[in-house]
C-alpha positions in Angstrom: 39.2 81.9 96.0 40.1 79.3 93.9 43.4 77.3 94.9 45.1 77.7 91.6 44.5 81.4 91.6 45.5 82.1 95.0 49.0 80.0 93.8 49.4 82.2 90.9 48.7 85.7 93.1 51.5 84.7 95.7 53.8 83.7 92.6 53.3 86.8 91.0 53.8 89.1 94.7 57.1 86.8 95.3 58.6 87.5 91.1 58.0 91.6 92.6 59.9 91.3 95.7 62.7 89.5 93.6 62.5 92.1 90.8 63.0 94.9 93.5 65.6 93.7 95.4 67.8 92.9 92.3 67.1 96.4 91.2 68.6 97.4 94.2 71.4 95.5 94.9 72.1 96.9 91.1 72.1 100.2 92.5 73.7 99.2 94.9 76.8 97.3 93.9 77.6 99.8 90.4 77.0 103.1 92.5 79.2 102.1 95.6 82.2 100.3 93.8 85.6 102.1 93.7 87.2 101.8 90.0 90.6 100.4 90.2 92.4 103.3 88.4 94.8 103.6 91.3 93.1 106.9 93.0 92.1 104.7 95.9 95.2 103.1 96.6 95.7 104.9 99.8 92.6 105.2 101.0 91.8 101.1 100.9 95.4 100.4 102.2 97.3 103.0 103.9 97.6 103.0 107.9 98.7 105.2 110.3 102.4 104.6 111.2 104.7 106.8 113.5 108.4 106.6 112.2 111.1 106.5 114.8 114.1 109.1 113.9 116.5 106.1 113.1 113.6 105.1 110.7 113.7 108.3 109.2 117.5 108.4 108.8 117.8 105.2 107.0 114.7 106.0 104.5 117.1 108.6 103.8 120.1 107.5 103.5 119.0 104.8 101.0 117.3 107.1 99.1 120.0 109.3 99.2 122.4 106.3 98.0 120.1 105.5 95.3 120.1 108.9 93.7 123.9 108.7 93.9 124.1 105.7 91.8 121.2 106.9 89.3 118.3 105.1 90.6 114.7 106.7 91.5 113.6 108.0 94.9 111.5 105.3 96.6 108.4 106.3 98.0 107.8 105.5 102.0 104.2 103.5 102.5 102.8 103.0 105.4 101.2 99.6 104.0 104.6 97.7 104.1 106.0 99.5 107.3 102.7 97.7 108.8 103.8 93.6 107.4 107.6 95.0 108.8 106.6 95.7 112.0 105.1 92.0 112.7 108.4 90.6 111.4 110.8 92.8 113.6 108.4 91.6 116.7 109.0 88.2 115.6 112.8 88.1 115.2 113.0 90.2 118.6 111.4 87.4 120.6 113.6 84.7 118.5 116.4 86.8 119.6 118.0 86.4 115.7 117.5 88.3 112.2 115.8 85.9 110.0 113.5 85.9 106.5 111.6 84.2 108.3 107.5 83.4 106.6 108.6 86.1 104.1 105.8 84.4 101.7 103.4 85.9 104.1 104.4 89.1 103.7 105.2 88.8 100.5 101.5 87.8 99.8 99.9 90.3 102.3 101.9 93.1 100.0 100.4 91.8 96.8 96.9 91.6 98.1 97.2 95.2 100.4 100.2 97.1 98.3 99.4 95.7 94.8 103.4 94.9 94.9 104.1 93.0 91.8 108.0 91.7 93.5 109.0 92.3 97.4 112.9 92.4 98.5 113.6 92.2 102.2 116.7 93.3 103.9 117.6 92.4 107.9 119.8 93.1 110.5 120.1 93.2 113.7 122.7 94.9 116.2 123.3 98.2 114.8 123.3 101.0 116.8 123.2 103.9 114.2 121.0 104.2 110.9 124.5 105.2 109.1 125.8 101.8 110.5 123.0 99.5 109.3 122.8 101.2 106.3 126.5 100.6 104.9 126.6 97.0 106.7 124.3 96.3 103.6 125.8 98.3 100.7 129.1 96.2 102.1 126.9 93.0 101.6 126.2 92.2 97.5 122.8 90.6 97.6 121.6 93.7 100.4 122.7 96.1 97.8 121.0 94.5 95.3 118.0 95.3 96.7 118.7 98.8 98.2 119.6 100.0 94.4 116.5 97.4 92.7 115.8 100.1 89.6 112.3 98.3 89.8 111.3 99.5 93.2 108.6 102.0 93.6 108.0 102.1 97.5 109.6 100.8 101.0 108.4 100.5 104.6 110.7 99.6 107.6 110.4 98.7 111.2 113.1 99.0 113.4 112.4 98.1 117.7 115.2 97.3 120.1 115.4 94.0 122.5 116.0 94.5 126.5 119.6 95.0 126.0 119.5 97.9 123.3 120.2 95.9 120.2 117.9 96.9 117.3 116.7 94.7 115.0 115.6 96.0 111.7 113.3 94.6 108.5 113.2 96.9 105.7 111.5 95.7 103.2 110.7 96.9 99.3 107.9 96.5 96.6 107.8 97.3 92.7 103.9 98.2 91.9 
C-alpha cells in the first residue's frame, strides 16, 4: 500500500469516529437536559431537613403576622434552612449573633434557590419562638424583613449552645 493512501484511509476512519461521537454527545446532551421552566426546582435543590418544634412555631407565627398585616404566606424551603444551619453553627462557636459572610449565603441562594434578594434576621438568647419572634417585630429594620411583600420563601435554623441559649438565623428569599 502506497504511503499516501494508507494516510488518507486512517484520515477518513479517524473523521467517522469524530462524526459518531458528536452524534452522540448530541443525543446525549438535548435528550438528558432539564428545561428551566421551574418544574425541577425541587428536585435539583431541595434537601432533607428535620424542623425542630420551635422552628415550626416561628415559621408560623411569621406567617401568621404577615397575613395579619396583608402580606402573602411565605413558603418554607428546605434549600435556605440548609445555608441557615452553617451560619447558626458558626455564631454558636463565636458565642455572638452576627451577619456574619452573609455574601456567601447570599450567593449560595442565588445559585441553589434562584433567590433574586436574601434578608436575614438573628438572634440569639430566646427561649420561646413567641419571644424571638416579637423581639423582631419590636426591632424596625427585623420587621422589615419579616413583612418584605417581595418574599416568596424562608428557611431557619435554630441550635442551642452548652448553657441553653439558642441562637437563631432565619433567613428569606424573593424568587
Amino acid at each position: 500500500m502506497q504511503p499516501f493512501l494508507f494516510f488518507n484511509l486512517i484520515i477518513m476512519k479517524v473523521q467517522n469516529r469524530i462524526s459518531s461521537l458528536l452524534i452522540i454527545l448530541v443525543i446525549l446532551v438535548t435528550s438528558c437536559v432539564q428545561e428551566d421552566d421551574g418544574i425541577y426546582f425541587n428536585e435539583r435543590f431541595e434537601t432533607s431537613i428535620s424542623y425542630t418544634e420551635m422552628e415550626y412555631k416561628i415559621f408560623e407565627l411569621v406567617n401568621n403576622h404577615r397575613e395579619s398585616v396583608g402580606a402573602s404566606r411565605l413558603n418554607i424551603l428546605n434549600v435556605i434552612s440548609s445555608e441557615a444551619i452553617p451560619h447558626t453553627d458558626y455564631m454558636l462557636l463565636k458565642g455572638e449573633a452576627s451577619h456574619d459572610n452573609f455574601e456567601d449565603r447570599f450567593l449560595n441562594l442565588k445559585m441553589n434557590a434562584e433567590a433574586i434578594k436574601v434578608s436575614e434576621n438573628v438572634a440569639y438568647g430566646y427561649s420561646t419562638a413567641e419571644a424571638v419572634v416579637q423581639a423582631w417585630l419590636r426591632s424596625p429594620r427585623h420587621k422589615d424583613v419579616i413583612e418584605g411583600e417581595e418574599f416568596t420563601d424562608f428557611g431557619i435554623s435554630t441550635k442551642a449552645n452548652t448553657e441553653g441559649k439558642n441562637y437563631f438565623t432565619h433567613i428569606f428569599i424573593e424568587r
